[in-house]
C-alpha positions in Angstrom: -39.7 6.8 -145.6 -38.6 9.0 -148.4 -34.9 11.1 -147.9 -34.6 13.0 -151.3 -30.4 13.3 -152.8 -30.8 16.9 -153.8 -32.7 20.0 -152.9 -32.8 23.4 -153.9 -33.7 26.4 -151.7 -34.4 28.8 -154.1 -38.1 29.6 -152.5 -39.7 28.7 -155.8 -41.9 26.0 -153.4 -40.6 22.7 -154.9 -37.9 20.9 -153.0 -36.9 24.2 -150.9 -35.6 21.9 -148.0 -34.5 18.5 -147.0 -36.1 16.4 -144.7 -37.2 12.7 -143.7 -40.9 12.2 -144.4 -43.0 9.6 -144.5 -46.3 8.6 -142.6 -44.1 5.9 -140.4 -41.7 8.7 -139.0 -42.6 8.8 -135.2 -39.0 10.1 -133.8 -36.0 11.9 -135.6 -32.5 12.6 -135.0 -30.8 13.8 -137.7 -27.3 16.0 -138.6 -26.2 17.3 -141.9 -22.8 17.6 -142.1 -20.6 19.8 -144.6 -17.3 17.9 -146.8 -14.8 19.3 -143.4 -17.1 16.9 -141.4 -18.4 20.0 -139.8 -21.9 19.8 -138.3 -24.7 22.7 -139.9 -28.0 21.1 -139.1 -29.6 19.1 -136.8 -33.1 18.5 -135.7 -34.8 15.8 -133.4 -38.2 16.6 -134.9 -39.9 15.4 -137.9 -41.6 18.5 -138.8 -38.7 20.5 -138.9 -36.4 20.5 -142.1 -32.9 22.1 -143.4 -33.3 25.0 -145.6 -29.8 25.5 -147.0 -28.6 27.9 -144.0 -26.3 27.6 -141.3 -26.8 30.6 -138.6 -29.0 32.3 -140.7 -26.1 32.3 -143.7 -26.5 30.6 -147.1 -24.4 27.8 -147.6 -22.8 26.9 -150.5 -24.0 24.7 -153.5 -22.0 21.1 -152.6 -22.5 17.6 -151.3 -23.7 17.4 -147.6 -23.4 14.0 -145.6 -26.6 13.0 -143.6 -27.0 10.6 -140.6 -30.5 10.0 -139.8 -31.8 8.1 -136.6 -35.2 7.3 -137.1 -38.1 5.3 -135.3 -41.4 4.2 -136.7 -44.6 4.2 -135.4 -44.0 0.4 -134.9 -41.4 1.2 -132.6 -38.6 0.0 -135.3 -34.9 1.7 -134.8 -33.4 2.5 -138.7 -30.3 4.3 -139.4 -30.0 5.8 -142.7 -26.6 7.8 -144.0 -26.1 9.2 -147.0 -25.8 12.5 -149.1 -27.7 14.8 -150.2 -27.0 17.8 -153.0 -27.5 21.4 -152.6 -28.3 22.9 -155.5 -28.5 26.8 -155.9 
């Protein structure tokens, strides 16, 4: 299970979003949350990851908090927190 610390969403095709991947991902819930503890993504699927936006607005270059609930194809439960960079 890879979570990258930075991404930049600059639509050059390398690191454009952030997301949990890995072949063991089965389930997802995960929030990004802004340095207010404000909420500006979440997802509960896999396949979908955060480009940078909030309501269809840019966000700011910063450091976002992540908290990741996560279950693997063997049925394992892992929670994973940390933070991730945005980088315009």
């Amino acid at each position: 299970i890879l979570i990258p610390t930075a991404f930049s969403p600059n639509n050059d095709g390398t690191n454009d979003e952030f997301s949990v991947t890995g072949n063991d991902v089965q389930r997802l819930n995960m929030q990004v949350f802004d340095r207010w503890g404000n909420q500006v993504f979440e997802t509960n699927n896999p396949q979908i990851a955060w480009d940078g936006t909030q309501k269809g607005k840019s966000l700011p270059m910063g450091t976002y908090t992540y908290y990741a609930l996560i279950t693997t194809n063997s049925n394992e439960t892992l929670t994973k927190k940390g933070f991730v960079v945005l980088v315009r």
